[in-house]
C-alpha positions as CSV (number, residue, x, y, z in Angstrom):
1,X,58.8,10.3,21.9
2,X,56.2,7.4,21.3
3,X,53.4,9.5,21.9
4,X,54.7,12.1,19.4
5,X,55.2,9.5,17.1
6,X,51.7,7.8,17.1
7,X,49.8,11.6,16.8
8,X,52.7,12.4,13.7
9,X,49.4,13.0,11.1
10,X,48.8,10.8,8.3
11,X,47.2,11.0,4.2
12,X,43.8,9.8,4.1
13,X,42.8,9.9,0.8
14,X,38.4,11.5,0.7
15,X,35.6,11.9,-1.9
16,X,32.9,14.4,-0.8
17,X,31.0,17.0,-1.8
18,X,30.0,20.7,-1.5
19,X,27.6,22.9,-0.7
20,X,26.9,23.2,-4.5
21,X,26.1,19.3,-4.9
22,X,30.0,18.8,-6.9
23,X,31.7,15.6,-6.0
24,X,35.4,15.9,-5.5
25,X,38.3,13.7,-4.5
26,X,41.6,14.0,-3.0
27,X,43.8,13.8,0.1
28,X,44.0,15.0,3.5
29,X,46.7,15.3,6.7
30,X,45.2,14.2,10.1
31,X,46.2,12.5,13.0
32,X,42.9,9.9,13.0
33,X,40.0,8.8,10.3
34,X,37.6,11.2,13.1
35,X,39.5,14.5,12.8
36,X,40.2,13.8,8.9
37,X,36.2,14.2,8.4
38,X,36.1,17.3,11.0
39,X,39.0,18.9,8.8
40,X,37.0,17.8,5.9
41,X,33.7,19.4,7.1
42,X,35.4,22.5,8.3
43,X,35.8,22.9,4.3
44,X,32.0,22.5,4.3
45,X,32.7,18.9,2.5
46,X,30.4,16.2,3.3
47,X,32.4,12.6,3.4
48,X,31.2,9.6,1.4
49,X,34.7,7.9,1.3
50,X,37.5,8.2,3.6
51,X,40.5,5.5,3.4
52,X,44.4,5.7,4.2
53,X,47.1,6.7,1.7
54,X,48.3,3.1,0.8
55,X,45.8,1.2,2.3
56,X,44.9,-2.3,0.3
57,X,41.2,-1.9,0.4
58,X,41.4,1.5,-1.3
59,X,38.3,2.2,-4.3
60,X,40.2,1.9,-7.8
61,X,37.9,5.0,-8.9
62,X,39.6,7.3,-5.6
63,X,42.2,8.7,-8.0
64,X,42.6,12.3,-6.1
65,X,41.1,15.1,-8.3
66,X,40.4,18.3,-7.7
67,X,37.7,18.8,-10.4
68,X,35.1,16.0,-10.4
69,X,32.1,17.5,-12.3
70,X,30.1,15.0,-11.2
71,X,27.1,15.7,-9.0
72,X,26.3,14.5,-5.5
73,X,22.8,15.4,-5.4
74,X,21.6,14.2,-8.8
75,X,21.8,10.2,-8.4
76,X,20.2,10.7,-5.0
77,X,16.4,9.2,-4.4
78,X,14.2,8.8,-1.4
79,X,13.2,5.8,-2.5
80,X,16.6,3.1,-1.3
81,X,17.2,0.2,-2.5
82,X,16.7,-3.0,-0.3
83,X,13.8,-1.4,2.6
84,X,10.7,0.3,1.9
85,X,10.3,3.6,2.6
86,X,7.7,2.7,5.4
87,X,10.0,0.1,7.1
88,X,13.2,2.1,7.2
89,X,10.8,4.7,9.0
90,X,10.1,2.4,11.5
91,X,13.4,1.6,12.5
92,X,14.6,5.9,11.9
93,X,11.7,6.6,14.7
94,X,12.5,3.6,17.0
95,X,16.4,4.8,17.2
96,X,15.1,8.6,17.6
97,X,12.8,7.1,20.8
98,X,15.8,5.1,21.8
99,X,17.9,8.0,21.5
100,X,15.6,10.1,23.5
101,X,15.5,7.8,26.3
102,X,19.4,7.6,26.7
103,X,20.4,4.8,25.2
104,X,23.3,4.5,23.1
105,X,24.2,5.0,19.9
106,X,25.5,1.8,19.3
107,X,22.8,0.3,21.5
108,X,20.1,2.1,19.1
109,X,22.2,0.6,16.0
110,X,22.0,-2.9,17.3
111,X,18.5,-2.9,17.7
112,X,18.2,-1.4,14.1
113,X,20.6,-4.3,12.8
114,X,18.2,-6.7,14.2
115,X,15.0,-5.4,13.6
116,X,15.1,-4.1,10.3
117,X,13.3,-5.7,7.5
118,X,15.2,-7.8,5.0
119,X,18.9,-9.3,5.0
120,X,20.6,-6.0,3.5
121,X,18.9,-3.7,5.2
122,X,19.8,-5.6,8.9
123,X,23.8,-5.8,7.4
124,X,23.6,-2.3,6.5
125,X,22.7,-0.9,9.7
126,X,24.9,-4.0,11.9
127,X,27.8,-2.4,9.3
128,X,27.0,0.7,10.6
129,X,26.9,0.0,14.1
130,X,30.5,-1.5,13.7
131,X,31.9,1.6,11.9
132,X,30.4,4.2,14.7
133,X,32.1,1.5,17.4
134,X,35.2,2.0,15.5
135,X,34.9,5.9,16.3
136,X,33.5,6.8,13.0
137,X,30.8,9.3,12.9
138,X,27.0,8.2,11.8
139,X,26.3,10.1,9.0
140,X,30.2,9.3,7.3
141,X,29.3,5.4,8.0
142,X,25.4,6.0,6.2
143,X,26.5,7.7,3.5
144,X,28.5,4.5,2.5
145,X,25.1,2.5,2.5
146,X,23.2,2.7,-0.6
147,X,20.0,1.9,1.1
148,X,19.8,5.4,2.9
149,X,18.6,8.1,0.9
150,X,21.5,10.5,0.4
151,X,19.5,13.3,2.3
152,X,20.3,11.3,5.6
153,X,24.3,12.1,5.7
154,X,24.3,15.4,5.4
155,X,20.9,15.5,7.7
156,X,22.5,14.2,10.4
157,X,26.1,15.3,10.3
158,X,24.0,18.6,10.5
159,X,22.3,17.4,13.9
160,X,25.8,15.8,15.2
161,X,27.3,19.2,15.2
162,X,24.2,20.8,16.9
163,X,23.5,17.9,19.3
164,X,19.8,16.9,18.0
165,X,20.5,13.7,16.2
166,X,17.1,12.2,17.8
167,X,15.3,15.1,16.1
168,X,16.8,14.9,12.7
169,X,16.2,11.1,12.8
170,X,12.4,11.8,13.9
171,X,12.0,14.6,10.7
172,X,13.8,12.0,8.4
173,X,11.1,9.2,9.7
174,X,8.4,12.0,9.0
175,X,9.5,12.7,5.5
176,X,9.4,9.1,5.0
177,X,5.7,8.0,6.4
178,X,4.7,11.5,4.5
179,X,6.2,10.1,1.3
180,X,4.8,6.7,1.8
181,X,1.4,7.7,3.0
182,X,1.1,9.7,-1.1
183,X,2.4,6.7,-2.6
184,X,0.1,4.1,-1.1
185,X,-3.1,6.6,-1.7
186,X,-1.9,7.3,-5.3
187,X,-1.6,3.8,-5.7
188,X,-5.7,3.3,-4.5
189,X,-6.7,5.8,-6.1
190,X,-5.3,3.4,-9.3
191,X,-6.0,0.2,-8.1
192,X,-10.2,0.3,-9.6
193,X,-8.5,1.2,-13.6
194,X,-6.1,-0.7,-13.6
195,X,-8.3,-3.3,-12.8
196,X,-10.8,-2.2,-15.4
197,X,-7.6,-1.8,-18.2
198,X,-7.2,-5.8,-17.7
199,X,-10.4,-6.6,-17.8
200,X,-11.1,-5.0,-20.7
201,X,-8.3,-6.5,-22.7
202,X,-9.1,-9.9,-21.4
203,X,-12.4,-9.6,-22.6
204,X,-11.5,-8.2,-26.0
205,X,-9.0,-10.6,-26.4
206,X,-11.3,-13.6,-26.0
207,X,-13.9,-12.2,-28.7
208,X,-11.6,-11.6,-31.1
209,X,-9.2,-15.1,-30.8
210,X,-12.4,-17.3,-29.5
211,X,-15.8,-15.9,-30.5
212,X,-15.5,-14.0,-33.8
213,X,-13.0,-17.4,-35.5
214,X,-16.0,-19.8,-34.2
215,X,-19.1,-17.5,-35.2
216,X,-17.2,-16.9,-38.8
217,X,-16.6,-20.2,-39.7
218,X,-20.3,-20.9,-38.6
219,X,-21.1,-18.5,-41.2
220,X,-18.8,-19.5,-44.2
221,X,-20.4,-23.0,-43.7
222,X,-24.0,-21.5,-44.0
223,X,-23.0,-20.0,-47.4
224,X,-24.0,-16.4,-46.5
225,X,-21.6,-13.4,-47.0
226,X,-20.6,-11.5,-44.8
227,X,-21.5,-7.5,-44.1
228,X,-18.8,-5.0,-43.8
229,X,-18.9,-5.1,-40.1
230,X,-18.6,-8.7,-39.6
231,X,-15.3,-8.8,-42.4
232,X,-13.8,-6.1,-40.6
233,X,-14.3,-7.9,-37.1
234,X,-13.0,-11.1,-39.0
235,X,-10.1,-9.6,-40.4
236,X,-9.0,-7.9,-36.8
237,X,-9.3,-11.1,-35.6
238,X,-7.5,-13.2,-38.0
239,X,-4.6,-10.6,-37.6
240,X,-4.6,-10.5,-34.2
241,X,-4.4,-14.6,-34.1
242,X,-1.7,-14.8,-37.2
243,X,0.5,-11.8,-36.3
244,X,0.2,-12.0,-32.5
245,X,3.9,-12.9,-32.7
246,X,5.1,-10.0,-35.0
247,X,3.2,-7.3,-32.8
248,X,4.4,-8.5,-29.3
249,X,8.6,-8.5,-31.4
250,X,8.1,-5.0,-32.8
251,X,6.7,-3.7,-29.2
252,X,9.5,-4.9,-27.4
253,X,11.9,-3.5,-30.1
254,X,10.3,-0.5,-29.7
255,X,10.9,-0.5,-26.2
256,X,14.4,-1.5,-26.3
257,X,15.3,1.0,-29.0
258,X,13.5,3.8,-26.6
259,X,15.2,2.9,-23.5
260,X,18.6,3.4,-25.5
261,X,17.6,6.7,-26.8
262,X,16.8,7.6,-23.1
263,X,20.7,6.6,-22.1
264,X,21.7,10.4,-23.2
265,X,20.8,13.0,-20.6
266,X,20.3,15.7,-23.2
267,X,17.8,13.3,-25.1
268,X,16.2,12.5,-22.0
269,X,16.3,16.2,-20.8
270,X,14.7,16.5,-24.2
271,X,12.0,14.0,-23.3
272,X,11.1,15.1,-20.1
273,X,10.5,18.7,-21.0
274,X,8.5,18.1,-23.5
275,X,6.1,15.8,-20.9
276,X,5.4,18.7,-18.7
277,X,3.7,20.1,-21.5
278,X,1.2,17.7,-21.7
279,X,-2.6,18.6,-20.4
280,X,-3.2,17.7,-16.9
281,X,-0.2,15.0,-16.6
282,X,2.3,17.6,-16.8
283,X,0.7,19.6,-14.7
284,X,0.9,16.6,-12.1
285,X,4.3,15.4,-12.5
286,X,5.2,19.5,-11.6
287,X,3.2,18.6,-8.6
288,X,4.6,16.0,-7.7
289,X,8.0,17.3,-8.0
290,X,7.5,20.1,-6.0
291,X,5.8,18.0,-2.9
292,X,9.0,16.1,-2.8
293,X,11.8,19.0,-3.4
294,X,10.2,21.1,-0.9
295,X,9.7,18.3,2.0
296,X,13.0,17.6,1.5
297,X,14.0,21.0,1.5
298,X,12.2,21.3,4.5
299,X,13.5,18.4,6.3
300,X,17.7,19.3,5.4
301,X,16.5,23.2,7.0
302,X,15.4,21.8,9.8
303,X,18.2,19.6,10.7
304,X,20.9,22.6,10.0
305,X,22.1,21.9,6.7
306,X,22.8,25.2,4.8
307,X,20.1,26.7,1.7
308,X,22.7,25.6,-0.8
309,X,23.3,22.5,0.2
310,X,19.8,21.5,1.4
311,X,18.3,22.8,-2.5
312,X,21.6,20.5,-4.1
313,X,20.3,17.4,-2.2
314,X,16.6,18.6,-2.5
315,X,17.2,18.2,-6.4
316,X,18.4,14.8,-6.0
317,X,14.6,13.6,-5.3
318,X,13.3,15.2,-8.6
319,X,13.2,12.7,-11.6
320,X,12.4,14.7,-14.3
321,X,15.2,15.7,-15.7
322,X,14.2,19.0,-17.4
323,X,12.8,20.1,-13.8
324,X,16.5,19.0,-12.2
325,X,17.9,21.0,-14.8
326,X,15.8,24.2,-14.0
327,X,16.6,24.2,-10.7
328,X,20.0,23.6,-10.8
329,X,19.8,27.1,-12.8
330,X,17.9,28.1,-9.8
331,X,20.7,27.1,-6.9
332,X,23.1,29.2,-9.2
333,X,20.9,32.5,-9.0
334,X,20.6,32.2,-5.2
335,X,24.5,31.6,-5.4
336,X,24.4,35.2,-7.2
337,X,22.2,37.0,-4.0
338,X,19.1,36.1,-5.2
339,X,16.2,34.9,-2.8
340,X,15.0,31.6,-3.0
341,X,11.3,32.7,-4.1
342,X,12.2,34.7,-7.1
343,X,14.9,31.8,-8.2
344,X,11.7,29.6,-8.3
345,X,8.9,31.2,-9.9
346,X,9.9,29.3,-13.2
347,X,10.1,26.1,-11.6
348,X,7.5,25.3,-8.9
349,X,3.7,26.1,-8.8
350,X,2.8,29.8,-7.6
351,X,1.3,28.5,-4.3
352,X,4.6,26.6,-3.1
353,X,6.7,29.7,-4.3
354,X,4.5,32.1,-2.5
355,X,5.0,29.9,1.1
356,X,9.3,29.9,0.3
357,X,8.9,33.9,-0.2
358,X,6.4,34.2,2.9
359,X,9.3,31.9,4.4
360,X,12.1,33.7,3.6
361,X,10.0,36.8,4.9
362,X,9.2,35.5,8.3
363,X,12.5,33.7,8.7
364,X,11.2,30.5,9.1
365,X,12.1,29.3,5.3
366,X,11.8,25.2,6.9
367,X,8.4,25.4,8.1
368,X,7.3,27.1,5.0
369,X,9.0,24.4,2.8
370,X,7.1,22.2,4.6
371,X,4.0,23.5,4.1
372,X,4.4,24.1,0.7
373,X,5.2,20.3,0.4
374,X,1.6,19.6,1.8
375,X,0.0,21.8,-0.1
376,X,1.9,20.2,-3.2
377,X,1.2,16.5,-1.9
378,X,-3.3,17.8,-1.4
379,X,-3.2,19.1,-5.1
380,X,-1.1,15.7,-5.8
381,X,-4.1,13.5,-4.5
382,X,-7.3,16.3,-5.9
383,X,-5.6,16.2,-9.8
384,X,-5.4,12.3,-9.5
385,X,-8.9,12.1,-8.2
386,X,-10.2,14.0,-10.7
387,X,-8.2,12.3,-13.1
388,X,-10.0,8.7,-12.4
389,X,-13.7,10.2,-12.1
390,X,-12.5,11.1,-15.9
391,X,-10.5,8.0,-16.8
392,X,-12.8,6.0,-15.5
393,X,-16.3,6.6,-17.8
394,X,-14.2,6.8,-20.5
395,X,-13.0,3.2,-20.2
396,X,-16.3,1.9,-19.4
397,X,-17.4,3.5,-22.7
398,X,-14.8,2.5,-24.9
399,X,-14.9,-1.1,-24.0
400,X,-18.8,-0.7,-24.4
401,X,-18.3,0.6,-27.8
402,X,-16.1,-1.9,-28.7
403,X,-18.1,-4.7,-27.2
404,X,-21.3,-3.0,-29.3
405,X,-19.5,-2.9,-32.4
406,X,-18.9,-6.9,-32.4
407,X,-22.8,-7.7,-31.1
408,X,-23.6,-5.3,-34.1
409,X,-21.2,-7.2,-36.3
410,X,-22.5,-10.6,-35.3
411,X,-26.2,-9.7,-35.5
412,X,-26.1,-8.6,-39.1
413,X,-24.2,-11.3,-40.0
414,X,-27.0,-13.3,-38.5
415,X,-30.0,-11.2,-39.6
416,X,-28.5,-12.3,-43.3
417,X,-28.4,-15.7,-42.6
418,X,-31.8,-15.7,-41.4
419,X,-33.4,-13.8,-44.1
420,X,-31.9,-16.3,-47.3
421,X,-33.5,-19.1,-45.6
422,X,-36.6,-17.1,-45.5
């Protein structure tokens, strides 16, 4: 009678989300917090909360409702908050070595509590550990951290159901390196203008608040009057000294005003769209987006999680909003029966389109993402390359010109001083 009693099923209250990307809420029957999340994913729902009818700690926001438009995939990033990229790839490759060698799960968490990098990242992984003690499955207790990407739930509730959770963790520390090793070579590639941006304003911003005052008051004293060129340099730099105040207020109210138009989704929708039509850097940022959709894509295949739900979570990694928007559009028309490639030859660049068709083709769709997401990631690094050999001269010649125009300036104002005295 006892036993009956203690297996009688109870509520749990859930948020998840589908294979479409759509966050929903509500409650479920089951004996134990375990089988509530296999009843759950027999639905094809992936669990981010999961808490008793009645219980005290329950979310205020975990209202049940049936028809929560918001999306799963949309707020999700590679890039966590509280561990780099290349530090939480460390620890993903450690576990899957741990893993490989037979150690425990738990084992493999305590080591990742310990050895992570920064205070949230080691409480996120020792909260982990604790949960998966507590019977809970990995990916439900990650997907409560917000320092995991969202891939890595569905990723490895994927590889718990086919027994390869040392492999997805291994793919997931790939896609990780892969994504760090593009951002630190992007950010060389930088490094030399940005250095040559500050130098140049430094420099401009001496000879206009310290040379040109000094040199004209020189002048004034001498009696002479000034050439055009010299009164224009003097009058740039009396309103740069004067005004400095006035210019740096009405930039940051620019800013701010900006950043609140960007708070609307349709303005910044607006926004983005009309930045991939710009020369060259919209031709990157299309790039870029499709090197980090399709590794992703690739890395969700690989690990077992469905087309749908793989291009949902894929989406989440995209930041420009018009291009999220597109291929949203795009999940729908493979929803309809429509392949993959032909949903995407509005969206990505023909190369990585022709790899998901040649994919789809061979039946190795994963492999093909991934390849599509090097070939994305090579163009990445070329476009910026050629971008600086351009960016470059061009600096170099406009803070010439502008350092010509003052010796100019200067000289004739001398040469007229010179020849009265004459």
């Amino acid at each position: 009678m006892t036993d009956r009693a203690s297996a009688a099923p109870m509520r749990w209250r859930y948020r998840a989300a589908d294979s479409r990307g759509v966050a929903s809420s509500g409650e479920v029957e089951a004996p134990s917090e375990r089988e509530a999340v296999d009843a759950l994913r027999r639905r094809n729902l992936w669990v981010t909360e999961l808490a008793p009818v009645g219980a005290s700690n329950m979310p205020p926001n975990m209202a049940p409702s049936g028809n929560d438009s918001r999306s799963f995939a949309r707020p999700s990033r590679w890039r966590n908050r509280g561990a780099s990229n290349a530090d939480l790839a460390v620890i993903m490759r450690a576990m899957a070595t741990l893993l490989s060698a037979g150690v425990p799960l738990d084992r493999a968490l305590a080591y990742a509590a310990t050895q992570a990098v920064g205070e949230e990242a080691r409480g996120a992984f020792a909260a982990v550990r604790d949960a998966v003690r507590n019977g809970q499955a990995l990916s439900t207790a990650i997907a409560r951290h917000p320092i995991f990407p969202a891939v890595f739930a569905p990723t490895l509730a994927a590889s718990e159901v086919s027994g390869s959770l040392n492999a997805a963790l291994t793919l997931l520390a790939d896609q990780l390196e892969r994504m760090d090793a593009t951002r630190s070579r992007l950010q060389a590639a930088l490094i030399y203008p940005a250095i040559l941006a500050f130098a140049s304003i430094i420099g401009v911003s001496v000879i206009l608040l310290l040379v040109v005052p000094r040199f004209a008051v020189l002048i004034a004293d001498s009696g002479g009057t000034l050439p055009m060129s010299t009164r224009v340099l003097v009058a740039l730099s009396t309103t740069l000294a004067r005004w400095w105040w006035l210019m740096l207020l009405g930039t940051v109210l620019i800013a701010a005003a900006w950043r609140r138009w960007q708070r609307s989704d349709g303005q910044r929708a607006v926004w983005h769209a009309q930045r991939l039509t710009w020369p060259v850097l919209g031709a990157l940022e299309r790039l870029q987006a499709s090197a980090a959709y399709t590794g992703t894509l690739s890395v969700a295949l690989r690990s077992g999680v469905t087309l749908l739900a793989a291009m949902a979570l894929s989406r989440g990694v995209v930041r420009n909003v018009a291009l999220a928007n597109e291929l949203e559009r795009a999940e729908g028309r493979v929803r309809d029966g429509g392949t993959l490639a032909s949903a995407m030859e509005r969206v990505l660049p023909p190369l990585a389109v022709r790899l998901l068709d040649a994919g789809e083709v061979s039946g190795d769709l994963a492999s093909m993402a991934g390849r599509a997401a090097d070939g994305a990631d090579a163009a990445v690094q070329r476009a910026v390359a050629r971008a600086v050999l351009l960016v470059e001269p061009i600096m170099i010649l406009g803070f010439g010109g502008i350092v010509g125009f003052v010796a100019l300036a200067l000289l004739q104002a001398i040469y007229g001083v010179n020849a009265r005295t004459l």
